[in-house]
Every structure is written in structure tokens, then in C-alpha cells.
C-alpha positions in Angstrom: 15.7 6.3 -21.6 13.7 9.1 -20.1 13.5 9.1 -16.0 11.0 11.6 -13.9 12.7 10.3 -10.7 16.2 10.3 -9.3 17.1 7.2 -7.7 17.5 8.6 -4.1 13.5 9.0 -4.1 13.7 4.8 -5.6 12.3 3.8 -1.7 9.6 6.2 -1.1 8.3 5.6 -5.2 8.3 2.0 -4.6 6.2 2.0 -1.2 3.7 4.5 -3.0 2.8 1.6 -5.6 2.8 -0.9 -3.2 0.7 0.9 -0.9 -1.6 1.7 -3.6 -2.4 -1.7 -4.9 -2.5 -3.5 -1.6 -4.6 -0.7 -0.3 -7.1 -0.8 -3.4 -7.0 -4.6 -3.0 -7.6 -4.7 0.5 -9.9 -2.0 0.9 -12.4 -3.9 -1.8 -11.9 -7.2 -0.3 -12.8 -6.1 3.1 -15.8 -4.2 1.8 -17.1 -7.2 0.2 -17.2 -9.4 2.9 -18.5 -6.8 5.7 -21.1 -5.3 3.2 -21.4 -7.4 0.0 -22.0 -6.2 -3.6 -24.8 -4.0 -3.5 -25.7 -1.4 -5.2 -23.7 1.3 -3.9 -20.6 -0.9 -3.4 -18.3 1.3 -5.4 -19.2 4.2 -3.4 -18.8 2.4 0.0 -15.2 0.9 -1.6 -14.1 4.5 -2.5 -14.8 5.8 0.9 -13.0 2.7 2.9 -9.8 3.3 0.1 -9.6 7.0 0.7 -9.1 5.8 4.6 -7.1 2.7 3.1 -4.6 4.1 1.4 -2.9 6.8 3.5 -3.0 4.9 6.3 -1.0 2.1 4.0 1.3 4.6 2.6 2.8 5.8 6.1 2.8 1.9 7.7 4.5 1.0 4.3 7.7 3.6 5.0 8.0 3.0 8.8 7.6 -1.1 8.1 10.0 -1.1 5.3 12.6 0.0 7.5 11.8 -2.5 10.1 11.3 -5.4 7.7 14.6 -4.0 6.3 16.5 -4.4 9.2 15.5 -7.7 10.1 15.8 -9.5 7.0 19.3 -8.2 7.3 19.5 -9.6 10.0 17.9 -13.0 9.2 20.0 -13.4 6.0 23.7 -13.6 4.7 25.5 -12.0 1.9 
């Protein structure tokens, strides 16, 4: 099988595609309820997930290694 991607870049890869579909999620969810579907809703939900997503992607790495370390904590081998 063919891999792009060593596996010491498997933590930052996964955060990016969480961060990306909770942010795309989230974004559109939030734009519904504060503005509704008009007509220029995709345009408004573009703008809030160009905002959304960054901002996901750097709380995803610094709260992985928080959430990490305390479910460590929290469970046992």
C-alpha cells in the first residue's frame, strides 16, 4: 500500500481532519441559527468557516495534548 505520510506526522494529520469537519459542521450550524437560510447563506457560512477552521485547527493540537494527558490519567492499562 502506497502512504504520503510517515507515521510521526499520524497526530498533527489526524487533528487536521478532525478540525476540518467539526469546524465545517459547526461553522454551518451556528450560521443557521444566528442568521437562517437565506439567500446568501453559503457565502455567510464560507466567511464564518474561513475564521472556523484555523482557529479549530490550533485548539485541536494544544487540547489533544491536554485531553491526552488526562485521560491518561483517568484510565488504566
Amino acid at each position: 500500500m502506497f502512504y504520503i505520510f510517515s507515521k510521526k506526522y499520524y497526530s498533527i494529520i489526524f487533528v487536521f481532519f478532525i478540525s476540518f469537519g467539526m469546524s465545517v459542521f459547526m461553522s454551518c450550524v451556528i450560521t443557521i441559527v444566528n442568521t437562517g437560510l437565506q439567500g446568501d447563506f453559503l457565502y455567510r457560512w464560507g466567511i464564518a468557516w474561513m475564521f472556523a477552521f484555523p482557529l479549530a485547527f490550533l485548539a485541536g493540537n494544544f487540547f489533544s495534548l491536554l485531553a491526552k494527558k488526562f485521560t491518561d490519567k483517568l484510565t488504566k492499562v
